[in-house]
C-alpha positions as CSV (number, residue, x, y, z in Angstrom):
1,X,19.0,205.2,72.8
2,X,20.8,203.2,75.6
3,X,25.0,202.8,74.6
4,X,25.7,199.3,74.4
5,X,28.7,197.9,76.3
6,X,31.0,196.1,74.4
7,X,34.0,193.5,74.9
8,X,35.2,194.4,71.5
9,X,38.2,196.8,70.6
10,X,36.4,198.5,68.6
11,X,34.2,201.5,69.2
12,X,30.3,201.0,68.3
13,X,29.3,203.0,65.3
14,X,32.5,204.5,64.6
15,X,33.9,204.4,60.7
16,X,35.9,201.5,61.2
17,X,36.6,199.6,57.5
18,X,36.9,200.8,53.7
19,X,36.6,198.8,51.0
20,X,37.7,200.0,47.1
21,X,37.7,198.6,43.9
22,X,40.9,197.7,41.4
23,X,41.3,196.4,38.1
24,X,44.8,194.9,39.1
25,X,44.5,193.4,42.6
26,X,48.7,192.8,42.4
27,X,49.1,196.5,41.5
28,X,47.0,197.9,44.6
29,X,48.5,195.5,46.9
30,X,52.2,196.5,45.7
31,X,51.5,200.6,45.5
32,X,50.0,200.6,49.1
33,X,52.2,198.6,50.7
34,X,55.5,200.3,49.2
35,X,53.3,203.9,50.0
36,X,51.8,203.3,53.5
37,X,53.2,200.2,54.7
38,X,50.1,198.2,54.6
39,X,49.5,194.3,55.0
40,X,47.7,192.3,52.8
41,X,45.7,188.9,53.4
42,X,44.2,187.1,50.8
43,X,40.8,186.0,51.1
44,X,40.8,183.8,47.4
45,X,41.1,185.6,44.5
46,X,38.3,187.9,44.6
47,X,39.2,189.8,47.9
48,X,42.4,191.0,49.4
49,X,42.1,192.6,52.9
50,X,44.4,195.6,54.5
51,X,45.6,196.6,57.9
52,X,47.8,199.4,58.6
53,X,48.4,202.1,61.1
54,X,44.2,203.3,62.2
55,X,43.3,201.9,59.0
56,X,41.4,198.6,58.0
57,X,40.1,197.7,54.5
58,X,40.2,195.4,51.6
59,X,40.4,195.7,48.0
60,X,37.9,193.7,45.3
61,X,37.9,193.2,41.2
62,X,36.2,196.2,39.7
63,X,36.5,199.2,37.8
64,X,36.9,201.9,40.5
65,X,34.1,204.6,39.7
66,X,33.8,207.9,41.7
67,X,31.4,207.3,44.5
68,X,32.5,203.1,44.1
69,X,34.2,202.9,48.0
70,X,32.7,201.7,50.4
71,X,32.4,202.6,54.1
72,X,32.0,200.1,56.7
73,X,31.1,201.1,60.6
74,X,31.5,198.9,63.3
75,X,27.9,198.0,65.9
76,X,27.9,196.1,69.0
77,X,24.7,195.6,67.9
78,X,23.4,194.8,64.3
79,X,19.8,193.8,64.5
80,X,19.1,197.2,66.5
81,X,21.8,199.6,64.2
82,X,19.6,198.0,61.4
83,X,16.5,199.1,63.2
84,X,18.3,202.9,63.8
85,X,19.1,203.2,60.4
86,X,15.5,202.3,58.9
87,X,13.6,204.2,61.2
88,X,15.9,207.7,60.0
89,X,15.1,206.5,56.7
90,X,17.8,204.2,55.7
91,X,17.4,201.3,52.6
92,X,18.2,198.1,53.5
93,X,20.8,197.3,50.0
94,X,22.0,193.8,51.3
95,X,20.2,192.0,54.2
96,X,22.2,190.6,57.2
97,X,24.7,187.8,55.7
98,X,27.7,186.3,57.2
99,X,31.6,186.2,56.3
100,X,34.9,185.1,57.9
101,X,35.1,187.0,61.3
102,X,31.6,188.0,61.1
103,X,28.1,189.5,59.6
104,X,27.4,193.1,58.0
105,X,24.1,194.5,56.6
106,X,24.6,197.0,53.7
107,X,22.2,200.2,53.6
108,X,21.7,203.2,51.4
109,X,21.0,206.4,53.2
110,X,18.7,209.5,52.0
111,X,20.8,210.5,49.4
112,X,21.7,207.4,47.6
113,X,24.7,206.7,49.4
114,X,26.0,202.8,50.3
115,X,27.4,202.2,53.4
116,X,27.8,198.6,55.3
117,X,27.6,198.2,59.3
118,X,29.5,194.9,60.9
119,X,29.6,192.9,63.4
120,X,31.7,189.9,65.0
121,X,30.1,186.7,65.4
C-alpha cells in the first residue's frame, strides 16, 4: 500500500475528530469550554463543532448512549481508504456525502463498531 503525499496538516489515517451526542447543546458547550477551554462554532442548530488543544469535534441533539461517539480519521484519500476498509471487511454505514469543509464515508468494522473517515474537498 503506497503512502500518499499530502498538502494537508493533517496526518492520513490518523484519529483526527470526535463527535458525541447531548440533550442540551448550551450545557455541553458551557461545561467544556469552562473545563478544557474549548471553542465552539455553530453550524445551525443541530450541530455545534469544537477545537481545542490536539482535539477537534463537535457535539449533535441526542441522547448520549454508551457506545453513541463517534470517531472520525482523517484520509488523503477517500475513494481508496473506502476500498481498504471493505476489502478487511468493513460495512459501508453512510456512502460518500459532502459537508462544509469537506466529504466523509461512515463504516462499521467487524465488530459492529461505527467509525467515519474524512476528507477536504
Amino acid at each position: 500500500m503506497a503512502n500518499i503525499p499530502s498538502k494537508s496538516k493533517y496526518k492520513h489515517q490518523q484519529v483526527q475528530y470526535i463527535e458525541f451526542l447531548s440533550e442540551d447543546l448550551d450545557r455541553a458547550k458551557k461545561f467544556y469550554s469552562s473545563s478544557f477551554g474549548w471553542q465552539f462554532t455553530d453550524f445551525g442548530p443541530g450541530y455545534t463543532a469544537f477545537g481545542g488543544d490536539y482535539v477537534d469535534g463537535g457535539f449533535m441533539p441526542g441522547k448520549p448512549v454508551k457506545g453513541t461517539m463517534l470517531v472520525v480519521l482523517y484520509s488523503n484519500d477517500l475513494d481508496t481508504t473506502k476500498e481498504q476498509v471493505i476489502a478487511a471487511g468493513g460495512t459501508i454505514v453512510k456512502d460518500i456525502f459532502r459537508f462544509p469543509g469537506g466529504k466523509r464515508f461512515h463504516f462499521a468494522d467487524p465488530d459492529g463498531y461505527e467509525l467515519a473517515v474524512w476528507s477536504e474537498e
